[in-house]
PDBQT receptor file of N, H, CA, C and O in Angstrom, charges set to zero:
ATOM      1  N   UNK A   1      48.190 -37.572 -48.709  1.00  0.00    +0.000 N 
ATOM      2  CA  UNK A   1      47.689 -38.849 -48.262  1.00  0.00    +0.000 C 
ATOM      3  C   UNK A   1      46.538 -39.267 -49.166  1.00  0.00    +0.000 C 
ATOM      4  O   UNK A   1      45.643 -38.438 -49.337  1.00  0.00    +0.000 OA
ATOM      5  N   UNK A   2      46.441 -40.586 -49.835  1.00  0.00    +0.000 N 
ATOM      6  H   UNK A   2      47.167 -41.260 -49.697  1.00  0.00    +0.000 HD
ATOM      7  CA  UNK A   2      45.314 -41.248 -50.394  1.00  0.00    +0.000 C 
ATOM      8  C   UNK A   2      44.675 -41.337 -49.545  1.00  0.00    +0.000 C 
ATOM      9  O   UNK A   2      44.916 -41.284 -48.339  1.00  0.00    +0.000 OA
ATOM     10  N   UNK A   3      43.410 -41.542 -50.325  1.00  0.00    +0.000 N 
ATOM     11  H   UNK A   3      43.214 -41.585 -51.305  1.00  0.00    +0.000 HD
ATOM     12  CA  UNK A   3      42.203 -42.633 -49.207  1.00  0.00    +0.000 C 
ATOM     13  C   UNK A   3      41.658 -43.660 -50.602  1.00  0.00    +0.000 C 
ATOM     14  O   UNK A   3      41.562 -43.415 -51.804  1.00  0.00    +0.000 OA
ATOM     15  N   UNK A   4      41.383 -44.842 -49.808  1.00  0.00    +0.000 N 
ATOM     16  H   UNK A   4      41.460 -45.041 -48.832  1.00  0.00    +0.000 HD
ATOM     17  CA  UNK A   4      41.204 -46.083 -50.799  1.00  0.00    +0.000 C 
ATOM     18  C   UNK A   4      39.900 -46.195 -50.147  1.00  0.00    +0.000 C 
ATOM     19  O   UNK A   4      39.477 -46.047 -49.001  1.00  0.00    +0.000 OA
ATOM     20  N   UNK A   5      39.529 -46.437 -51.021  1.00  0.00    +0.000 N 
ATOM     21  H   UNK A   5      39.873 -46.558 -51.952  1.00  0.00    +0.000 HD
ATOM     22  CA  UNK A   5      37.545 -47.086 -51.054  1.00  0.00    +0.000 C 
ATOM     23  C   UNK A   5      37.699 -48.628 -51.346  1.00  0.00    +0.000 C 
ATOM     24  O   UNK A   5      38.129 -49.250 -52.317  1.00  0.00    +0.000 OA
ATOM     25  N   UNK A   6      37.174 -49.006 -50.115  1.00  0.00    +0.000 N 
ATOM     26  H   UNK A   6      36.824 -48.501 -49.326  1.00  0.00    +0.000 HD
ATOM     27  CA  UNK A   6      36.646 -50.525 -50.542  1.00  0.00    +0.000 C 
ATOM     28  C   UNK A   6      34.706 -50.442 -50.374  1.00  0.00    +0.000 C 
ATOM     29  O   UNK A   6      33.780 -49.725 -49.995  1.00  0.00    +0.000 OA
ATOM     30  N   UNK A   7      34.943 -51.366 -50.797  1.00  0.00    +0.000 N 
ATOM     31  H   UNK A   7      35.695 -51.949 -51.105  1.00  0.00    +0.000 HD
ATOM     32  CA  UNK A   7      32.999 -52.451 -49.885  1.00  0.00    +0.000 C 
ATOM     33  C   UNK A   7      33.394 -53.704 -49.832  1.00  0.00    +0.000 C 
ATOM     34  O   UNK A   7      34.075 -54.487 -50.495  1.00  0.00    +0.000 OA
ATOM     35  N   UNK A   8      32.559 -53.671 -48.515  1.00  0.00    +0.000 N 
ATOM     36  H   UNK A   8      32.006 -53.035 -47.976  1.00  0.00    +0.000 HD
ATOM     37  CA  UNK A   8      32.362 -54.769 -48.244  1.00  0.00    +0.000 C 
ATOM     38  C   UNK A   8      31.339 -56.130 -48.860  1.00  0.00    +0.000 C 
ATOM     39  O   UNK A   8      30.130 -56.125 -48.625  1.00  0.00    +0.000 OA
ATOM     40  N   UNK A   9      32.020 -57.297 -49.689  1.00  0.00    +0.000 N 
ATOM     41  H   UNK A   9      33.002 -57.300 -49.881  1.00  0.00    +0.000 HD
ATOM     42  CA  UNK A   9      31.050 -58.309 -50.644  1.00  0.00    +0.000 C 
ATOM     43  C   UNK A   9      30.335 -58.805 -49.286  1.00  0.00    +0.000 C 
ATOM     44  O   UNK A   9      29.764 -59.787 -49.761  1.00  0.00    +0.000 OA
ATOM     45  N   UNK A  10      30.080 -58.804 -48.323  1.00  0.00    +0.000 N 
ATOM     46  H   UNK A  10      30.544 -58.007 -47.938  1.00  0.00    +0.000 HD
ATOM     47  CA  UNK A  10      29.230 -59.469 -47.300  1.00  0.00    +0.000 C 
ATOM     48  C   UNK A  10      27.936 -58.151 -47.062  1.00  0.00    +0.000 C 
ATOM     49  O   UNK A  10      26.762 -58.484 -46.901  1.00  0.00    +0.000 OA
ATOM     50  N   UNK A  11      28.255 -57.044 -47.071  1.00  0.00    +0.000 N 
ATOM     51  H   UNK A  11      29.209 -56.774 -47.202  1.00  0.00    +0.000 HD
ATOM     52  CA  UNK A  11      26.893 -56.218 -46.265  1.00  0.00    +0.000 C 
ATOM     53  C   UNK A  11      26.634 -55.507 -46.995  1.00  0.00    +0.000 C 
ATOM     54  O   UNK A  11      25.604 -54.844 -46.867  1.00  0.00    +0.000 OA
ATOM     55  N   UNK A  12      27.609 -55.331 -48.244  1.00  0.00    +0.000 N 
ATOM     56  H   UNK A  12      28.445 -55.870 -48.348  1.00  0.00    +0.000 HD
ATOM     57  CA  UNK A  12      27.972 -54.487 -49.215  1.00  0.00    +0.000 C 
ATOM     58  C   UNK A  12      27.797 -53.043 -48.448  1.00  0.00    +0.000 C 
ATOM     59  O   UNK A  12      27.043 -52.156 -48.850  1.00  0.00    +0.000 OA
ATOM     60  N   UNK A  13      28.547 -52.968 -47.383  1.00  0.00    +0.000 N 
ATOM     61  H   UNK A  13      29.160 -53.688 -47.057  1.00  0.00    +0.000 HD
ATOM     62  CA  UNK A  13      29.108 -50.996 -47.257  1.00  0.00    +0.000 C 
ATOM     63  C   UNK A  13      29.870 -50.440 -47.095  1.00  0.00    +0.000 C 
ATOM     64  O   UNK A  13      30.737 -50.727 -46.270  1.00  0.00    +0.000 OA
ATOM     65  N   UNK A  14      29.876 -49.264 -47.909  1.00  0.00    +0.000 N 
ATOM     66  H   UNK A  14      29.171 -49.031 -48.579  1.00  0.00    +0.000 HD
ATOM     67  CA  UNK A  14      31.106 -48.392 -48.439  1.00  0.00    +0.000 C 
ATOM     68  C   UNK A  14      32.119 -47.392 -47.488  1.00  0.00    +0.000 C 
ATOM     69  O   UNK A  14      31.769 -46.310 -47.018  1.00  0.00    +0.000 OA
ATOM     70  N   UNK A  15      32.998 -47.808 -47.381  1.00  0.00    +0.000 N 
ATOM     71  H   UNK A  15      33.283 -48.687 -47.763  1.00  0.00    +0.000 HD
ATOM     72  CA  UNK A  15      33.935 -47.132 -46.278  1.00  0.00    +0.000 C 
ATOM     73  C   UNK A  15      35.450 -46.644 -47.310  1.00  0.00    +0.000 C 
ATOM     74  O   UNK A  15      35.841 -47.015 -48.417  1.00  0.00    +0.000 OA
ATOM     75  N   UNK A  16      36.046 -45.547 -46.185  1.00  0.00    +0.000 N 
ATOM     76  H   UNK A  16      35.728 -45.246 -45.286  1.00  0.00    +0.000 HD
ATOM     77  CA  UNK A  16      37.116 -45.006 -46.942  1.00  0.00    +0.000 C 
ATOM     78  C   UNK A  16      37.967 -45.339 -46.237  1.00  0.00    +0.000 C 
ATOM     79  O   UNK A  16      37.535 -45.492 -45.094  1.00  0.00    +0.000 OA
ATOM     80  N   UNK A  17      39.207 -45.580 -46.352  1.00  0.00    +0.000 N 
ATOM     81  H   UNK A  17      39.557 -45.456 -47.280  1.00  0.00    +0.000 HD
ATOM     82  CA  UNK A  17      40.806 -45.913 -45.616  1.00  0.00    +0.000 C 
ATOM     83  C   UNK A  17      41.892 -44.862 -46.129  1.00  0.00    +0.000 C 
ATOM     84  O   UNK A  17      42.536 -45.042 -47.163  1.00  0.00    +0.000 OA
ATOM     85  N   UNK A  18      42.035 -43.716 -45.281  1.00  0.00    +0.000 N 
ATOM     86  H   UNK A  18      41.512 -43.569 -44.442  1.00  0.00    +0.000 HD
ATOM     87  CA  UNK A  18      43.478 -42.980 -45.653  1.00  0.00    +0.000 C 
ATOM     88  C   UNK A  18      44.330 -43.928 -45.270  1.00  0.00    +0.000 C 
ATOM     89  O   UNK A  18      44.242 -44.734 -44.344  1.00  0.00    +0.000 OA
ATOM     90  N   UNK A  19      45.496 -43.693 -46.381  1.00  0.00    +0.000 N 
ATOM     91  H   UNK A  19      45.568 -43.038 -47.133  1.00  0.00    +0.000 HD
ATOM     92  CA  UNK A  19      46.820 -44.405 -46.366  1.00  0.00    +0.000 C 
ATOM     93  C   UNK A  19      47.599 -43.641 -47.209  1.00  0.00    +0.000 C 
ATOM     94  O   UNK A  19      47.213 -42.944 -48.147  1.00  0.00    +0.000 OA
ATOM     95  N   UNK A  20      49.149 -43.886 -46.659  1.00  0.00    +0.000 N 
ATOM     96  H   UNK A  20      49.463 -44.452 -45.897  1.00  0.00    +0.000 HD
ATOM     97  CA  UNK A  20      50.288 -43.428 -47.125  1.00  0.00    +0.000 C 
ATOM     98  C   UNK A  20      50.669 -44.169 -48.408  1.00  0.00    +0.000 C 
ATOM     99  O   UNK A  20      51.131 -43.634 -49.415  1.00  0.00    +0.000 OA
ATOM    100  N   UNK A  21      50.440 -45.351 -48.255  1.00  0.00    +0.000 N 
ATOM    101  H   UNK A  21      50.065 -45.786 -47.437  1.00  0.00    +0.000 HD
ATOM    102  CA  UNK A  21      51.142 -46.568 -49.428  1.00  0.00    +0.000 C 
ATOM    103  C   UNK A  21      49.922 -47.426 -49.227  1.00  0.00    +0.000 C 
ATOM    104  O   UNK A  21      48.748 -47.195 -48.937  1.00  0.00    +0.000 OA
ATOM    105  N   UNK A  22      50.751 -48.677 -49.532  1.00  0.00    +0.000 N 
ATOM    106  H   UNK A  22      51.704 -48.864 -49.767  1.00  0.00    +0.000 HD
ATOM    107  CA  UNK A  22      49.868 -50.084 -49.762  1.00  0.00    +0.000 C 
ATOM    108  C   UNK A  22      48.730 -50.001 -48.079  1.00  0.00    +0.000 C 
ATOM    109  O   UNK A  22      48.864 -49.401 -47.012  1.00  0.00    +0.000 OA
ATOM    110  N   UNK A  23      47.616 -50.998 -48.669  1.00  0.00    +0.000 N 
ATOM    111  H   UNK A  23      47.507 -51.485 -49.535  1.00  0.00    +0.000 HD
ATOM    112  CA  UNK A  23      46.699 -51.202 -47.535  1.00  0.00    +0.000 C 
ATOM    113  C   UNK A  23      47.604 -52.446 -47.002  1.00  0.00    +0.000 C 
ATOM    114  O   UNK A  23      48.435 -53.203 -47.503  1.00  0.00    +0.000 OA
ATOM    115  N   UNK A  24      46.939 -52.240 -45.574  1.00  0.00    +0.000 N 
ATOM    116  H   UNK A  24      46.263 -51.625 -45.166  1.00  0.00    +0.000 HD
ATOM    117  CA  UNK A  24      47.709 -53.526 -44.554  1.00  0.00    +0.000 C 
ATOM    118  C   UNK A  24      46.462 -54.221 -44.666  1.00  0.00    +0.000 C 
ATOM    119  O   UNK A  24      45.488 -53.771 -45.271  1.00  0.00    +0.000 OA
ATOM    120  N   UNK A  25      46.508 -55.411 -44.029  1.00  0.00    +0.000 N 
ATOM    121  H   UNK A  25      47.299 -55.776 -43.538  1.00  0.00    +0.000 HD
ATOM    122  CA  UNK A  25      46.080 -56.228 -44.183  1.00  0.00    +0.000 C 
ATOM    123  C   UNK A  25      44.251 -55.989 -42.938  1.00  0.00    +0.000 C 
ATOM    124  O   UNK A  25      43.126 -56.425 -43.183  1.00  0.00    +0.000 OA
ATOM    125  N   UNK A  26      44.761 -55.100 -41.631  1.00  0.00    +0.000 N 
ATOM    126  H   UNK A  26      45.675 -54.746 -41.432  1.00  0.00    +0.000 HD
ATOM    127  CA  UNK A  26      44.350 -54.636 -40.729  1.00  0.00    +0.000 C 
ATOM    128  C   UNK A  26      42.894 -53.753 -41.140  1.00  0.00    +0.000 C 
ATOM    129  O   UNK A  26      41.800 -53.639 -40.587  1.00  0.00    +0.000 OA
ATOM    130  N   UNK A  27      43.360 -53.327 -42.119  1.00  0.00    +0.000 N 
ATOM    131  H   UNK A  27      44.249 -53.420 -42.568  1.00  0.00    +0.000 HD
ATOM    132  CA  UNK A  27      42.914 -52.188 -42.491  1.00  0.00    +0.000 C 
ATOM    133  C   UNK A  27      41.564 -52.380 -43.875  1.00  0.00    +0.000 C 
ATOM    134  O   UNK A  27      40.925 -51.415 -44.295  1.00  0.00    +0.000 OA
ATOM    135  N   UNK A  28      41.379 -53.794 -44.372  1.00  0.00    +0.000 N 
ATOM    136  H   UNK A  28      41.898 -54.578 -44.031  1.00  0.00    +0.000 HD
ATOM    137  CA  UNK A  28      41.006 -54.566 -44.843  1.00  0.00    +0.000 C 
ATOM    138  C   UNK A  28      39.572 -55.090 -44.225  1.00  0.00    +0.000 C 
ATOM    139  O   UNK A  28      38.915 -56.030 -44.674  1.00  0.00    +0.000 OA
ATOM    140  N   UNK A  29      39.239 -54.268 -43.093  1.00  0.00    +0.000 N 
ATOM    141  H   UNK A  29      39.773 -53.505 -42.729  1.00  0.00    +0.000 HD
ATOM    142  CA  UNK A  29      38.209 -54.983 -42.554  1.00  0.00    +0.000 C 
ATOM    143  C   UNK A  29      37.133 -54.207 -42.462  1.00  0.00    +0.000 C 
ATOM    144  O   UNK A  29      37.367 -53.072 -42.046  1.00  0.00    +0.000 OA
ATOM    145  N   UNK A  30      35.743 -54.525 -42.784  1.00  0.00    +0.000 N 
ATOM    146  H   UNK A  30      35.554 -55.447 -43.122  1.00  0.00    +0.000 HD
ATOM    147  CA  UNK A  30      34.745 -53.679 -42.820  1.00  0.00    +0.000 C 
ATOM    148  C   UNK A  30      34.639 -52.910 -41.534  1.00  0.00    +0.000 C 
ATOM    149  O   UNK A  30      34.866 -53.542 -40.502  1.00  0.00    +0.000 OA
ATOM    150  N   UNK A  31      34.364 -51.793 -41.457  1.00  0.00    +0.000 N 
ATOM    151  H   UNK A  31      34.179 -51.280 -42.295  1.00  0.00    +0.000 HD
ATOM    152  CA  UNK A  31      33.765 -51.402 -39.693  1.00  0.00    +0.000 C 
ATOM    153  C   UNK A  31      32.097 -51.893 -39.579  1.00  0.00    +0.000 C 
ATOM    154  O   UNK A  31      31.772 -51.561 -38.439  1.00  0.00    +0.000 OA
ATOM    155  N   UNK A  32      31.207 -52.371 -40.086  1.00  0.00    +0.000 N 
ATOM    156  H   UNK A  32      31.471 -52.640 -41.012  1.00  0.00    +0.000 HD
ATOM    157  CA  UNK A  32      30.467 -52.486 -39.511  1.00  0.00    +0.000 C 
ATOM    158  C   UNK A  32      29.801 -53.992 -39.896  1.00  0.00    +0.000 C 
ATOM    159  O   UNK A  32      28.626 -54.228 -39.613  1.00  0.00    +0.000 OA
ATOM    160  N   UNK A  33      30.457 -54.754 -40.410  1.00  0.00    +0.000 N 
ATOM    161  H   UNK A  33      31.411 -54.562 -40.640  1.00  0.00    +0.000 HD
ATOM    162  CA  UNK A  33      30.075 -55.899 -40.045  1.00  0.00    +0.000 C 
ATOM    163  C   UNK A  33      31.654 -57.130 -39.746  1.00  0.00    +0.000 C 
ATOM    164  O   UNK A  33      31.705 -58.313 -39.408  1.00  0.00    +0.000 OA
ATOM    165  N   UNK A  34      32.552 -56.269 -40.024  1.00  0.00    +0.000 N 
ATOM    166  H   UNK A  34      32.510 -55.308 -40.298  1.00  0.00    +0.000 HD
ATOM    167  CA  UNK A  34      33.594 -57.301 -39.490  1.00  0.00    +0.000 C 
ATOM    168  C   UNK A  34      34.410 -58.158 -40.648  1.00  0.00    +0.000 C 
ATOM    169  O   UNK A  34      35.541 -58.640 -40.586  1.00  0.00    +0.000 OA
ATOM    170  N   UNK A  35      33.559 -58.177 -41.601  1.00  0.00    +0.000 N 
ATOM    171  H   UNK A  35      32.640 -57.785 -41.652  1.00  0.00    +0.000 HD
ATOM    172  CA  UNK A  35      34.532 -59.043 -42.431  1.00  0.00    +0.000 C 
ATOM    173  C   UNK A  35      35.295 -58.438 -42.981  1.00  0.00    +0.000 C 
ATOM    174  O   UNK A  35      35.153 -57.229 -43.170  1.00  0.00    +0.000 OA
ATOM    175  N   UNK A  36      36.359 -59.151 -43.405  1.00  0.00    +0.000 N 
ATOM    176  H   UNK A  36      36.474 -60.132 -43.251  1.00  0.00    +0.000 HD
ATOM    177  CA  UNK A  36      37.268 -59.306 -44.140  1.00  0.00    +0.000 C 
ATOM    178  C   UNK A  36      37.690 -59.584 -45.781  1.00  0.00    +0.000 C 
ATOM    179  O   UNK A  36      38.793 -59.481 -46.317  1.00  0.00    +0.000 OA
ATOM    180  N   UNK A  37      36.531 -59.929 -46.286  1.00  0.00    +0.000 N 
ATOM    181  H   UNK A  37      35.634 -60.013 -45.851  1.00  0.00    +0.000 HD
ATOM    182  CA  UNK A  37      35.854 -59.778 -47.724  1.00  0.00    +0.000 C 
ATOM    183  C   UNK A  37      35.550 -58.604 -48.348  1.00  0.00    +0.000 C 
ATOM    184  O   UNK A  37      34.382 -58.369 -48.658  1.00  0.00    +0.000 OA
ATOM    185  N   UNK A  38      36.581 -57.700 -48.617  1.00  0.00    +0.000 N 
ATOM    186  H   UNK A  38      37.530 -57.891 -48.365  1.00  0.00    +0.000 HD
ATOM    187  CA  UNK A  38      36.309 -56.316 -49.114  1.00  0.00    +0.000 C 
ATOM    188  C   UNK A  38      37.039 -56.029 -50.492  1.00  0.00    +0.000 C 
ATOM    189  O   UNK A  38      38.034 -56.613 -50.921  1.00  0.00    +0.000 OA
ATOM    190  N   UNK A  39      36.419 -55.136 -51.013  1.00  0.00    +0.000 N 
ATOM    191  H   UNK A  39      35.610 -54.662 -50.664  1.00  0.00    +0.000 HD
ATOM    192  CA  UNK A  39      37.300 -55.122 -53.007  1.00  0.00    +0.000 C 
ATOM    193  C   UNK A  39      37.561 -53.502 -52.622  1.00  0.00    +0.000 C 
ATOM    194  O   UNK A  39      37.147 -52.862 -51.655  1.00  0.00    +0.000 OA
ATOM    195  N   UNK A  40      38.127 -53.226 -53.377  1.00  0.00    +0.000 N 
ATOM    196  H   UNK A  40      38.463 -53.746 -54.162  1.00  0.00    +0.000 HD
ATOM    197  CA  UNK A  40      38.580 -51.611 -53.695  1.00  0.00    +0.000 C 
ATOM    198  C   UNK A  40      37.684 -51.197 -55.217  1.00  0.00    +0.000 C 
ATOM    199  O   UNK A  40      37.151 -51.907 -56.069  1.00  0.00    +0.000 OA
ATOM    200  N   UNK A  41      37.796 -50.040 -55.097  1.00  0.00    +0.000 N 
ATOM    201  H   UNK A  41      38.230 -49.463 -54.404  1.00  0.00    +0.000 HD
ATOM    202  CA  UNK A  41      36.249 -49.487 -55.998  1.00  0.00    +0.000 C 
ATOM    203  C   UNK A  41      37.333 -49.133 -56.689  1.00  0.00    +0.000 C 
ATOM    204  O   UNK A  41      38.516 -49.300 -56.392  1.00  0.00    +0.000 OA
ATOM    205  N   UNK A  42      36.573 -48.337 -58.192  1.00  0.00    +0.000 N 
ATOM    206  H   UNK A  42      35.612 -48.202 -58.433  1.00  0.00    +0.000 HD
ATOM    207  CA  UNK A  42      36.973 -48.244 -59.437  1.00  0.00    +0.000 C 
ATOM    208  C   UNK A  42      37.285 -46.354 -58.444  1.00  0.00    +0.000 C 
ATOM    209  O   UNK A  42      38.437 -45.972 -58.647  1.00  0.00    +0.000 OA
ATOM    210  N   UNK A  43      36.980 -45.989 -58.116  1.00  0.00    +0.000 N 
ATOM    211  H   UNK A  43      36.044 -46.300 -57.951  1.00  0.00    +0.000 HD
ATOM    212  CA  UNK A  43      36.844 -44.760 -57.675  1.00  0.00    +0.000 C 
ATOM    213  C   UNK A  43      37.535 -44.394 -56.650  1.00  0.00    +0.000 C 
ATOM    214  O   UNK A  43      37.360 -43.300 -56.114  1.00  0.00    +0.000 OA
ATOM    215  N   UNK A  44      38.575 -45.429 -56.168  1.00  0.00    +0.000 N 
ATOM    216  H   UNK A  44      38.717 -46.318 -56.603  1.00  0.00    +0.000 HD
ATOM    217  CA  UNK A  44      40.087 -45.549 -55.744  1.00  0.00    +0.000 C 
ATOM    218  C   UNK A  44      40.867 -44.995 -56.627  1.00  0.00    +0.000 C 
ATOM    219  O   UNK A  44      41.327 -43.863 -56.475  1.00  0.00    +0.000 OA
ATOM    220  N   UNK A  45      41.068 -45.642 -57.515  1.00  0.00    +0.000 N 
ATOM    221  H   UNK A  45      40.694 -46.561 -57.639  1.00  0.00    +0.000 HD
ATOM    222  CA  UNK A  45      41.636 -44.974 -58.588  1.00  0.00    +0.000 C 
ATOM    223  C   UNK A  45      41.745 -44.124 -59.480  1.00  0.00    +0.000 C 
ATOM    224  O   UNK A  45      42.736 -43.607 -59.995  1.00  0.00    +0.000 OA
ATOM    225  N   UNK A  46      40.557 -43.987 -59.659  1.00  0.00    +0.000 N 
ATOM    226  H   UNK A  46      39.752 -44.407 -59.240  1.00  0.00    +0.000 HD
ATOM    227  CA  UNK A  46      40.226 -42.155 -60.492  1.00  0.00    +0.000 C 
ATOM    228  C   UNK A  46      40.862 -41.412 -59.523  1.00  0.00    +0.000 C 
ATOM    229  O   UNK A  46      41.970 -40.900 -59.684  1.00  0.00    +0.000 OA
ATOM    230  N   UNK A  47      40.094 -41.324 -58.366  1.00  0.00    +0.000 N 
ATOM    231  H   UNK A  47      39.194 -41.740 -58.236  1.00  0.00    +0.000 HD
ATOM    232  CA  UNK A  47      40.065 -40.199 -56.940  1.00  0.00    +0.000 C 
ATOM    233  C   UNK A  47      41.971 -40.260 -56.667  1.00  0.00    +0.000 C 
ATOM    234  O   UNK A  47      42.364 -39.162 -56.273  1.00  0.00    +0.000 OA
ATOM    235  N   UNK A  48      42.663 -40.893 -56.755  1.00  0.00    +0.000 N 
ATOM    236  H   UNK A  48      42.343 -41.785 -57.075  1.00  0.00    +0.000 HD
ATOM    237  CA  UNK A  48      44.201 -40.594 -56.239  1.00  0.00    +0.000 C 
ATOM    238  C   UNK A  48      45.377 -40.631 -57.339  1.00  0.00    +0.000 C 
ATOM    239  O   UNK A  48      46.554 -40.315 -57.169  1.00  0.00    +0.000 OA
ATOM    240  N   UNK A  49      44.790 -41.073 -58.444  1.00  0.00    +0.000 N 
ATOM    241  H   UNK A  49      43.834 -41.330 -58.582  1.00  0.00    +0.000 HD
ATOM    242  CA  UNK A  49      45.294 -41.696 -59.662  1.00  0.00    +0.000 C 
ATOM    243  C   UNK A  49      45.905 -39.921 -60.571  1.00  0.00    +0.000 C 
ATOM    244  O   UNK A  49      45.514 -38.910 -59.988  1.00  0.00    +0.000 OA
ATOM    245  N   UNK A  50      46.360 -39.804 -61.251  1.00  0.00    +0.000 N 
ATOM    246  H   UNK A  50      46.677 -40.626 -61.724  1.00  0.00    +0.000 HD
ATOM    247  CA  UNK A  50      47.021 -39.130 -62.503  1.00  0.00    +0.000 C 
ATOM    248  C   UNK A  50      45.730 -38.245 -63.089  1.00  0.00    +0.000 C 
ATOM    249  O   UNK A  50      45.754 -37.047 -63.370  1.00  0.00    +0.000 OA
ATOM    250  N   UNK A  51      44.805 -38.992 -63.178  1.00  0.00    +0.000 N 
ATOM    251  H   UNK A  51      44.785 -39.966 -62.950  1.00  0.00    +0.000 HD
ATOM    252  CA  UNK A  51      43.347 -38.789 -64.180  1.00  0.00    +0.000 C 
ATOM    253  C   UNK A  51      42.871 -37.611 -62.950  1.00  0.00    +0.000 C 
ATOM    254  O   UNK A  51      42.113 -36.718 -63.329  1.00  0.00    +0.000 OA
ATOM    255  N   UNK A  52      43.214 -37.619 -61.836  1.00  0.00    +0.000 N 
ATOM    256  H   UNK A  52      43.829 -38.345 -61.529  1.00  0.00    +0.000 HD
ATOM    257  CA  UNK A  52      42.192 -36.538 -60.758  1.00  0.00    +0.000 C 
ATOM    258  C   UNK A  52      42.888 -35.302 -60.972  1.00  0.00    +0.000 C 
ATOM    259  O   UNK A  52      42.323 -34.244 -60.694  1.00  0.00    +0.000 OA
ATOM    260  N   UNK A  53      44.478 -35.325 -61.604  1.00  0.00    +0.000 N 
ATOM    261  H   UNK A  53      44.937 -36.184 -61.830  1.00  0.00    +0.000 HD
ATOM    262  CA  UNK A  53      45.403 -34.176 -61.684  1.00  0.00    +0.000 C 
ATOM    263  C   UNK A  53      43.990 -32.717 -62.368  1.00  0.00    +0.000 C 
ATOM    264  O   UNK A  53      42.994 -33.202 -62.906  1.00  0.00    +0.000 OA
ATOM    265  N   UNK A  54      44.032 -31.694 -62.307  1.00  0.00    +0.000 N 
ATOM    266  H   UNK A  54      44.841 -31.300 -61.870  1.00  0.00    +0.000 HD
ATOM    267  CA  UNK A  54      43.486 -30.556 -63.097  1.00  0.00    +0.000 C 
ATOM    268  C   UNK A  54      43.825 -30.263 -63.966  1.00  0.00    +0.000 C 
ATOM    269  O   UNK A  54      43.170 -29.599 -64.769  1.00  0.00    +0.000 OA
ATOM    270  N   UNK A  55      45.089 -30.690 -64.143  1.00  0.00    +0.000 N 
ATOM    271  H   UNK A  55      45.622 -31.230 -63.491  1.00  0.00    +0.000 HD
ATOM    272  CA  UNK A  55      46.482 -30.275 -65.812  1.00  0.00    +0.000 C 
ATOM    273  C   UNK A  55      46.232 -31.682 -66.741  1.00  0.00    +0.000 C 
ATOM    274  O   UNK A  55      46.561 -31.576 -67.923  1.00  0.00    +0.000 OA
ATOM    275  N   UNK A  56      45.642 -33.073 -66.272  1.00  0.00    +0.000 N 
ATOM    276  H   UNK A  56      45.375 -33.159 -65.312  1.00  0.00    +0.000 HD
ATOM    277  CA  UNK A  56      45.374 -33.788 -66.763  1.00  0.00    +0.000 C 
ATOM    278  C   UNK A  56      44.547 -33.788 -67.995  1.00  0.00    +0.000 C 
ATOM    279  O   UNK A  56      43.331 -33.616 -67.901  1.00  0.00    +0.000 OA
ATOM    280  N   UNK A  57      45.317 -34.029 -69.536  1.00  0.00    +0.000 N 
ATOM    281  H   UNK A  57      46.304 -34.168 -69.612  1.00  0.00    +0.000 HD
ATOM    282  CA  UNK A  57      44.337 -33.783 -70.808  1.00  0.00    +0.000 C 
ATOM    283  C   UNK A  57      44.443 -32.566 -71.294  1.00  0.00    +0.000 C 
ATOM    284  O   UNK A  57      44.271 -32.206 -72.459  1.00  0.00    +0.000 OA
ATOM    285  N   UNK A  58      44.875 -31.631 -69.909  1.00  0.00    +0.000 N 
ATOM    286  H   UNK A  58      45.015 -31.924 -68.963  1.00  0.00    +0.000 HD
ATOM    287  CA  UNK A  58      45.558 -30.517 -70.709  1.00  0.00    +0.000 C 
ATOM    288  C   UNK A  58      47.029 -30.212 -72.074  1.00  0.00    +0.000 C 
ATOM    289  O   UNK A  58      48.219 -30.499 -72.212  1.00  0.00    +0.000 OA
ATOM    290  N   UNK A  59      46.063 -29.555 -72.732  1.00  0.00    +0.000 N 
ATOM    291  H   UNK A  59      45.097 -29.322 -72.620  1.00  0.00    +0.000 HD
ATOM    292  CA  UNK A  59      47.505 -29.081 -74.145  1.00  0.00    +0.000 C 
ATOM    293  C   UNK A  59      48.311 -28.343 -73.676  1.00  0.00    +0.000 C 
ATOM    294  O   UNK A  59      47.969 -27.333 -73.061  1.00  0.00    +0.000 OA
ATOM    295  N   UNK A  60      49.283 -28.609 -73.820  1.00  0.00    +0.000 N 
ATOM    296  H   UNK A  60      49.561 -29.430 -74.320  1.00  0.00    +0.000 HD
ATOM    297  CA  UNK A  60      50.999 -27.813 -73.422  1.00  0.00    +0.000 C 
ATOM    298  C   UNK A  60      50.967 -26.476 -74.070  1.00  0.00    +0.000 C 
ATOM    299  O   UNK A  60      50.856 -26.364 -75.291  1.00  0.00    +0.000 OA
ATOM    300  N   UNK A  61      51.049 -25.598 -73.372  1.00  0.00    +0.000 N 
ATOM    301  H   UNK A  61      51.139 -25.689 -72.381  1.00  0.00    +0.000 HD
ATOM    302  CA  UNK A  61      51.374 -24.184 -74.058  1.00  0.00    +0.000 C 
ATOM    303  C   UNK A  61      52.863 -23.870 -73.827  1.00  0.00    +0.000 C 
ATOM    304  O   UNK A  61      53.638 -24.633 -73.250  1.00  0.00    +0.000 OA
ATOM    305  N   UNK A  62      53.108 -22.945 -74.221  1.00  0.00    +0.000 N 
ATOM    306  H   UNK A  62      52.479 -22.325 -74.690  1.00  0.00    +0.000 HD
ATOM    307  CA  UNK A  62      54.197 -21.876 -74.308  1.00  0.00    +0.000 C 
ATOM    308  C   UNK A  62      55.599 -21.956 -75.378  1.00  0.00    +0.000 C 
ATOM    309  O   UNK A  62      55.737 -22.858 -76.205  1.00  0.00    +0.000 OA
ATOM    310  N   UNK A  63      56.463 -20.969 -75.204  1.00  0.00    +0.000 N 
ATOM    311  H   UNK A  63      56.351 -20.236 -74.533  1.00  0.00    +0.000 HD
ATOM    312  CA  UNK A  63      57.049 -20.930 -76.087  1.00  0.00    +0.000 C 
ATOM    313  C   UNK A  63      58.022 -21.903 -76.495  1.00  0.00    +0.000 C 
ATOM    314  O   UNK A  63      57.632 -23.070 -76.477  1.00  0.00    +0.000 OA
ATOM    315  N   UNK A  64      59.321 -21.660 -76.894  1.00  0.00    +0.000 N 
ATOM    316  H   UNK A  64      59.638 -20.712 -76.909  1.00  0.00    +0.000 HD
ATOM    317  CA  UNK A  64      60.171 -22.197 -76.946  1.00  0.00    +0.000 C 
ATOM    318  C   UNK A  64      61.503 -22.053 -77.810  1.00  0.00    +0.000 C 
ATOM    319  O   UNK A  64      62.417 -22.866 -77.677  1.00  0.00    +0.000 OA
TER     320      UNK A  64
């Protein structure tokens, strides 16, 4: 399971959303001030993305 980071552009605060797939629309909403004005952080994407792998950048060994 991901978790997606937004903030909120109104109170600006930082909350996490586990999800399977895409965000709903529901799910889009700050918990502590209510709006609905929220971005997803750069750190969504590092954190669930290819780049978080441990083998990532790693050189291929072995024989062949």
């Amino acid at each position: 399971m991901a978790t997606v980071k937004l903030v909120c552009r109104q109170c600006k605060h930082a909350f996490a959303v586990p999800t399977l797939g895409a965000i709903k629309d529901k799910q889009k909403r700050c918990p502590k001030c209510g709006s609905q004005d929220v971005r997803q952080t750069l750190g969504s994407f590092l954190s669930n993305g290819p780049l978080s792998s441990p083998t990532c950048g790693a050189v291929p060994t072995g024989g062949g």
